[in-house]
MILO-718910 format. One record per residue (C-alpha): residue in three letters; x, y, z. Coordinates in steps of 0.1 Angstrom, whole numbers, padded with zeros to 4 digits, always signed. Example, Ala and Ser with C-alpha at 12.3 -4.5 7.8 and 13.67 -1.06 7.14 Angstrom:
! MILO-718910
Ala+0123-0045+0078Ser+0137-0011+0071
//
This chain:
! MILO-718910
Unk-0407+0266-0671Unk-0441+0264-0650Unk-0427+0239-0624Unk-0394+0266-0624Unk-0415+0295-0616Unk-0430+0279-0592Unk-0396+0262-0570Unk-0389+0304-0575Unk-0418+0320-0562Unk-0427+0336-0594Unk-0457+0343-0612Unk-0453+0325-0644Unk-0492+0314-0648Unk-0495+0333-0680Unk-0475+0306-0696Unk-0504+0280-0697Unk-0528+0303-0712Unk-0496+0312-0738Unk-0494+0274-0745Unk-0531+0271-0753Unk-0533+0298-0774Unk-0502+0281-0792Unk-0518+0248-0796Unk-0551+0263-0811Unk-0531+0285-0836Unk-0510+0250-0850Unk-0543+0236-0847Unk-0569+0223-0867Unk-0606+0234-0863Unk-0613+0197-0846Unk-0595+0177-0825Unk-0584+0140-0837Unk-0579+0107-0816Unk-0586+0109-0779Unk-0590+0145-0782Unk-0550+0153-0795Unk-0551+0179-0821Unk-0535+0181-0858Unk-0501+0201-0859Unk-0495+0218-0890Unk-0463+0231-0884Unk-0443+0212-0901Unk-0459+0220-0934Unk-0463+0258-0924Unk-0430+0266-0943Unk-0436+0240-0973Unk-0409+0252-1000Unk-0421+0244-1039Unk-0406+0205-1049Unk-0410+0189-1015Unk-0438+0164-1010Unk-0458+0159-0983Unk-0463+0122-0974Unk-0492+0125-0949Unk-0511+0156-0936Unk-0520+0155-0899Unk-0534+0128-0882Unk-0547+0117-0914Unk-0555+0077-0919Unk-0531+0064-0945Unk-0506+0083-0934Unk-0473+0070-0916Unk-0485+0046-0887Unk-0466+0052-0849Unk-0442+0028-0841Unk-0423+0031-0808Unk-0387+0014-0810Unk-0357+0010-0825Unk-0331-0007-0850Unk-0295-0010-0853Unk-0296+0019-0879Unk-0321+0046-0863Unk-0322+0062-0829Unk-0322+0099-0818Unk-0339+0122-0851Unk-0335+0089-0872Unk-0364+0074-0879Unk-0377+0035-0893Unk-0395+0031-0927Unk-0402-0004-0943Unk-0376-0009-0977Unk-0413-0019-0996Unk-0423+0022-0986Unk-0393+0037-1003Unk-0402+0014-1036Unk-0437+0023-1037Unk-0428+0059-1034Unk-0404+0054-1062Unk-0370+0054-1043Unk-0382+0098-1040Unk-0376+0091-1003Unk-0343+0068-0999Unk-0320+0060-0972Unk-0311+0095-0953Unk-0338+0113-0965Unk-0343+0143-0943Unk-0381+0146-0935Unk-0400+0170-0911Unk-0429+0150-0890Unk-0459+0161-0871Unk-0446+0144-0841Unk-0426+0147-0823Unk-0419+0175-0838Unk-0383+0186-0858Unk-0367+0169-0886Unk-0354+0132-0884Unk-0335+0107-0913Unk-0349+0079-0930Unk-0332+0044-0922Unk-0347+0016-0933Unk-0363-0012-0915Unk-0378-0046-0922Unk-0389-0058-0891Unk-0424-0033-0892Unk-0456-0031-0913Unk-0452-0023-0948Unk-0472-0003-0972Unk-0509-0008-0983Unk-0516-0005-1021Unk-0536-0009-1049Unk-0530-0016-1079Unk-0545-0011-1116Unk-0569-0043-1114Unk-0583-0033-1083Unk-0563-0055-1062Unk-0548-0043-1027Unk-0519-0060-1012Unk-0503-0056-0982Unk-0469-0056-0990Unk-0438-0065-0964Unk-0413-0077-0989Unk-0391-0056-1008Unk-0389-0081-1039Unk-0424-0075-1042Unk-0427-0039-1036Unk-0402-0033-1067Unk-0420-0061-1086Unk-0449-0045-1086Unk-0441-0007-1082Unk-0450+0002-1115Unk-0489-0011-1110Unk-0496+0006-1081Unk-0521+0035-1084Unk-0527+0044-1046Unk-0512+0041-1013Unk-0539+0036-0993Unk-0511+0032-0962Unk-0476+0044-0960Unk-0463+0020-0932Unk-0447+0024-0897Unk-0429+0050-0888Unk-0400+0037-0865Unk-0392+0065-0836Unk-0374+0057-0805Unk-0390+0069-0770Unk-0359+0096-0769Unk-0373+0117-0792Unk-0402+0123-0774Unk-0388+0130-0742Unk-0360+0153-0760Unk-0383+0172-0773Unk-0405+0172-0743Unk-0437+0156-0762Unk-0461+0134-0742Unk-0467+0096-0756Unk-0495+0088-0779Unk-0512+0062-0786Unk-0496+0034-0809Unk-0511+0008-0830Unk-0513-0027-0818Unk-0482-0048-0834Unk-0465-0079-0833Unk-0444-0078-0801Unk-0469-0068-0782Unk-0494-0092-0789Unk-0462-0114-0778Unk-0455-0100-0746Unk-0490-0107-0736Unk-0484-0142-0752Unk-0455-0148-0728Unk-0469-0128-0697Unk-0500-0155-0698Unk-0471-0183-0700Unk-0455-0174-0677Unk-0484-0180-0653Unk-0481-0216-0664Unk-0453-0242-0676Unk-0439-0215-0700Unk-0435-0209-0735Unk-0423-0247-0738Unk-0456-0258-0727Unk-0477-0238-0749Unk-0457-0245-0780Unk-0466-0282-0768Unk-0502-0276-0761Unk-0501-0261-0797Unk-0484-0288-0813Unk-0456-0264-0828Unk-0421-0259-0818Unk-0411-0232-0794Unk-0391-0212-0824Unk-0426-0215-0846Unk-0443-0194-0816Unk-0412-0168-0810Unk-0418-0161-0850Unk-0452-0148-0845Unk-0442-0122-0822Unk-0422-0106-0851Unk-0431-0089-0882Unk-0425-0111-0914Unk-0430-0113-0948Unk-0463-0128-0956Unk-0454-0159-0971Unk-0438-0172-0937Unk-0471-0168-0913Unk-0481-0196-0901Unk-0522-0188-0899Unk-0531-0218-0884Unk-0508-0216-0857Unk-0516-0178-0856Unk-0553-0188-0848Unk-0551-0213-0826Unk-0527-0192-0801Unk-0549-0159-0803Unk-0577-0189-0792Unk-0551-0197-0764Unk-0542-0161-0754Unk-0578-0146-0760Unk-0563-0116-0785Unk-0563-0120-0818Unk-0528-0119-0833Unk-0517-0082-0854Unk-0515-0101-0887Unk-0551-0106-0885Unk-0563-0074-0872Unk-0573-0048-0899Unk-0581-0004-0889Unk-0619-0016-0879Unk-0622+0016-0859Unk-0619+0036-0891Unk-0650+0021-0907Unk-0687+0039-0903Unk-0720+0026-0902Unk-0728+0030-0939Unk-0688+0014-0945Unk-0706-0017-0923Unk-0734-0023-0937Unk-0717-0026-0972Unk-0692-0052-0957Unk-0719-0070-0941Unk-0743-0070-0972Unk-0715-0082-0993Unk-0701-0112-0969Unk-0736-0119-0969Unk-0733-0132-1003Unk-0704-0148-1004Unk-0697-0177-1028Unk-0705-0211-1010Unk-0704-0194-0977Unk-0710-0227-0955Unk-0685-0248-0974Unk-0661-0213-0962Unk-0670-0219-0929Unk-0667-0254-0922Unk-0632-0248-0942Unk-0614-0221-0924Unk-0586-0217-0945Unk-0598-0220-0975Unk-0602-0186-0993Unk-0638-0162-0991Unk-0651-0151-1030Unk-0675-0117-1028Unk-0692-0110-1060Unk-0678-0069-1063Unk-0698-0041-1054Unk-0680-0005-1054Unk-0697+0004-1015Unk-0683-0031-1004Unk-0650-0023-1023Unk-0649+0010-1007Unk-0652-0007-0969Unk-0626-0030-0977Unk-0602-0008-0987Unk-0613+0014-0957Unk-0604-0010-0931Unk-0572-0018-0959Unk-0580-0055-0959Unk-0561-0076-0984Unk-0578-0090-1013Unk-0576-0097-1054Unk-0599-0086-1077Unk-0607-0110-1108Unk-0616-0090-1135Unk-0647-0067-1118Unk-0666-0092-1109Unk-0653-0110-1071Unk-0629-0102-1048Unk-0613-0125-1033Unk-0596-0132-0998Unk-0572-0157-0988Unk-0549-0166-0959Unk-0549-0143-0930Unk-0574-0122-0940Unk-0602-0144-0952Unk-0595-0171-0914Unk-0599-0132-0897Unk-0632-0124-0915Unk-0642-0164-0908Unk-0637-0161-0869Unk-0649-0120-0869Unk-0681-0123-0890Unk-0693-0153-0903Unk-0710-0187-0887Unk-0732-0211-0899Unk-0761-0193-0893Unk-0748-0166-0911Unk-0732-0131-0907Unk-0727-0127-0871Unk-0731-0088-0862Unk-0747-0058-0872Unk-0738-0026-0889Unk-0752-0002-0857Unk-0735-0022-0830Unk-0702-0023-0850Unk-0706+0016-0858Unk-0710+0026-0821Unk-0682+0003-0806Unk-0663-0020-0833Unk-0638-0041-0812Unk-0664-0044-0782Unk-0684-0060-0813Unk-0659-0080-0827Unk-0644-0095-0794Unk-0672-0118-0796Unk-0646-0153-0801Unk-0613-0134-0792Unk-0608-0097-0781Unk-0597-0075-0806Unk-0576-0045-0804Unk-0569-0010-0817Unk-0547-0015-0848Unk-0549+0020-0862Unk-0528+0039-0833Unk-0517+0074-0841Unk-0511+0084-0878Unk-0481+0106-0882Unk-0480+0135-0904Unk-0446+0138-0922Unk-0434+0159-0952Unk-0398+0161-0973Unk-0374+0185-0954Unk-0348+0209-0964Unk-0311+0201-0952Unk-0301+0229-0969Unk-0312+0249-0949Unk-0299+0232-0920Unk-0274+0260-0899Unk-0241+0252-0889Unk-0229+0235-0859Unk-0200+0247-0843Unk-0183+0238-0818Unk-0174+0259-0791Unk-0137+0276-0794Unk-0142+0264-0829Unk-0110+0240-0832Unk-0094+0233-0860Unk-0088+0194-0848Unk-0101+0173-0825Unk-0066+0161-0804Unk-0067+0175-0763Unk-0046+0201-0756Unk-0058+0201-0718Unk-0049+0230-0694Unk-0013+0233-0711Unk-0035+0249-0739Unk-0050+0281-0721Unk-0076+0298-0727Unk-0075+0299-0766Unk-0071+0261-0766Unk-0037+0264-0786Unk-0019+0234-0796Unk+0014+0262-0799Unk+0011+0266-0761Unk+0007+0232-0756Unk+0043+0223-0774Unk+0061+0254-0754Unk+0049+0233-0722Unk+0066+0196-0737Unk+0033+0177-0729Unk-0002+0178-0726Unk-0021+0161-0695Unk-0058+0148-0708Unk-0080+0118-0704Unk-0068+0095-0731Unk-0086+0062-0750Unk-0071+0031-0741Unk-0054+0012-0762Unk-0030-0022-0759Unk+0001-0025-0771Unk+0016-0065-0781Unk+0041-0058-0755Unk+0016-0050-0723Unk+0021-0012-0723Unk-0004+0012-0729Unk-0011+0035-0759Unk-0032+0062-0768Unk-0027+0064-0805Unk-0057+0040-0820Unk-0033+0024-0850Unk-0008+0017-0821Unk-0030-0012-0802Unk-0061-0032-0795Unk-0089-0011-0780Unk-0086-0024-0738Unk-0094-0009-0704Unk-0074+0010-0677Unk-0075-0007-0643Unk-0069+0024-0620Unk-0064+0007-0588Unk-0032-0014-0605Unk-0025+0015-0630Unk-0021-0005-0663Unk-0039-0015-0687Unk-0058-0050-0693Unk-0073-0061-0726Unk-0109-0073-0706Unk-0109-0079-0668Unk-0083-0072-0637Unk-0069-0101-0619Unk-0079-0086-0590Unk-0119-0076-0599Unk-0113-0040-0596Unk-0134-0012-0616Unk-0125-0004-0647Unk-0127+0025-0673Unk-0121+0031-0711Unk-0099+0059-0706Unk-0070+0066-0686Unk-0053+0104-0674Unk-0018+0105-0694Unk+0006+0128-0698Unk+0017+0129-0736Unk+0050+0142-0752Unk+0032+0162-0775Unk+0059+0178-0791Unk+0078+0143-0802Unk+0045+0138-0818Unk+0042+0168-0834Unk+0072+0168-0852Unk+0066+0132-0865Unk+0036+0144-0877Unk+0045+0175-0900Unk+0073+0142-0908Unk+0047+0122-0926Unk+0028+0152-0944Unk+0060+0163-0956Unk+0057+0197-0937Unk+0083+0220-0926Unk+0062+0252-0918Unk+0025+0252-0901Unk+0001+0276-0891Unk+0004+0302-0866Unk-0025+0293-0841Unk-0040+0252-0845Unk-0067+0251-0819Unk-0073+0216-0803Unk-0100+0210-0776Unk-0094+0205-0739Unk-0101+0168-0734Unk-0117+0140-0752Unk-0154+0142-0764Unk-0166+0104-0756Unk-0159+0073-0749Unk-0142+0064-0783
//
């Protein structure tokens, strides 16, 4: 409205301090990441029996995700099937919840192909689950959620609803894009996988988000070593930790069960005798690890080869609890650079489709078949019949003898060439442009009649209201 004041010559400068008295009242007392400030709107209104799943910008909370899948898009939103077990199926497929950000309501679909829940469970362990199976498997153990997951949302949410981008987390295809941005200044992809000693395929799979029992950690290391960043799978919310959280981490990897034989081994899994302030860090920073019964915790795969290459040496621990409070990736990009894992955490609460208002659409019809001009004004199918026929723009459709219909049961779906004026099934001889839909002029009476034939009618209503032409492409 600003930049419209202004192409009008009016005075409309109000409006910004409006909008910042706005944002302070939805506000928190403190702003969060990079100075963006918690929005509590969407739990301003909270009715009695709906749960909220994350409170503003609150670590552990849904994790920013930009991006799609074949089942979400505009105000329908990405959670990992694992996240709907742990939360004992309360949130399910189509689900309407209300989010911090962007901002309105959107549906839960489900999606496999982004990070999965944190948990712990009654022994103290914490796994990071990204397998379904094993969500449900172990559902009934878990006592917290110290991380809900991704939250899917496509880029056309924010821009519908005018919202700037914020920060996401780093992921998966990301870290892959770099991967194949650096090839490309080389041989290619082929040549790295060769360099690596993997097949191309086994690379491709690291730039996706799997279930843990298919990464490949060697491989994983030894092309972050090639690219310089360390891959997702091994990158835990470091930035979240503070310098008491450190120094607990670093006292406890300090004594570490046979900590040289760890090192010389980097695969083979790191044993910490527990200690609730080292407990505490871990689950901070939500690192995967067992607990055997209160007295080590244990890391294996990813997680103990990412503490290996972050923090320990022969020498012993590598860092120090100050340097790591005041700038912990500059820190930990000693071997390979590190990056911001945590992103934005989104806010998000159960919604109310009840309360949803009706849609209607305008001249409220009472079906959905064009009546075109022929209609008038009321968009009556009655006026349409007096008239005989009813000129509209039409679906194409392909009849087995090579004319065109309209009707969808009458035909295979084609195009309209309208330079030749019939219709093909997928190209013109002749190359020309062609569309889905074609400008017809339909008997509409001859179909009416067969129409009240097959319901068995002999009488209809006084006024049917159609609409004027066809909504899209289908």
């Amino acid at each position: 409205m600003l930049s419209w004041g202004k192409d009008m010559g009016m005075d409309w400068s109000w409006l910004t301090d409006f909008e910042k008295i706005q944002k302070k009242a939805k506000a928190g007392k403190s702003a969060g990441k990079g100075g963006m400030l918690p929005d509590f709107t969407y739990i301003a209104d909270l009715p009695a029996g709906r749960p909220v799943l994350g409170y503003p910008l609150r670590a552990g909370g849904f994790r920013l995700r930009y991006g799609r899948s074949r089942l979400s898009g505009f105000s329908a939103v990405g959670i990992h099937p694992a996240t709907l077990q742990v939360l004992n199926d309360f949130i399910a497929v189509g689900t309407q919840l209300k989010t911090e950000r962007p901002g309105k309501a959107a549906s839960v679909t489900p999606c496999d192909s982004i990070e999965g829940p944190v948990v712990r469970l009654q022994d103290g362990s914490v796994l990071h689950l990204q397998d379904e199976a094993e969500a449900k498997r172990v559902a009934a153990s878990v006592t917290d959620i110290l991380f809900l997951g991704d939250m899917l949302i496509s880029y056309g949410d924010f821009f519908d609803r005018g919202h700037p981008l914020i920060p996401a987390g780093y992921c998966e295809e990301w870290w892959f894009a770099e991967l194949k941005g650096k090839a490309k200044q080389g041989d290619g992809l082929q040549a790295v996988a060769k360099a690596l000693s993997c097949e191309e395929r086994e690379l491709r799979a690291l730039g996706a988000t799997i279930k843990n029992l298919d990464f490949n950690v060697s491989l994983a290391l030894a092309a972050s070593r090639w690219l310089g960043v360390l891959h997702p799978r091994m990158t835990h919310w470091w930035k979240l930790l503070d310098e008491p959280a450190w120094k607990a981490l670093l006292e406890g990897l300090r004594k570490a069960k046979d900590a040289k034989e760890a090192i010389n081994n980097e695969f083979s899994d790191i044993i910490v005798p527990y200690g609730s302030a080292f407990k505490a860090a871990c689950e901070k920073a939500r690192l995967p690890h067992k607990v055997q019964l209160n007295e080590f915790v244990i890391f294996s795969g990813a997680d103990a080869a990412a503490l290996r290459l972050l923090f320990l040496s022969p020498k012993g621990v590598l860092l120090d609890a100050q340097s790591l409070a005041q700038d912990p990736l500059a820190a930990l990009s000693h071997t390979v650079q590190v990056r911001d894992k945590t992103g934005t955490f989104i806010g998000a609460r159960m919604g109310r489709p009840e309360k949803a208002k009706m849609r209607r659409m305008t001249g409220s019809p009472h079906g959905l078949f064009p009546v075109g001009k022929e209609g008038g004004k009321m968009r009556s199918l009655q006026a349409s019949l007096e008239k005989g026929a009813v000129t509209a723009d039409f679906r194409a459709y392909l009849r087995d003898d090579g004319s065109a219909s309209f009707f969808p049961g009458d035909g295979k779906p084609a195009m309209w060439c309208n330079t030749c004026g019939k219709v093909v099934l997928e190209s013109c001889n002749l190359g020309c442009d062609l569309a889905t839909h074609y400008r017809s002029s339909v008997p509409i009476t001859e179909h009416f009649k067969q129409s009240l034939e097959r319901l068995g009618m002999s009488s209809f209503p006084d006024l049917i209201k159609g609409v004027r032409g066809t909504m899209n492409a289908d």
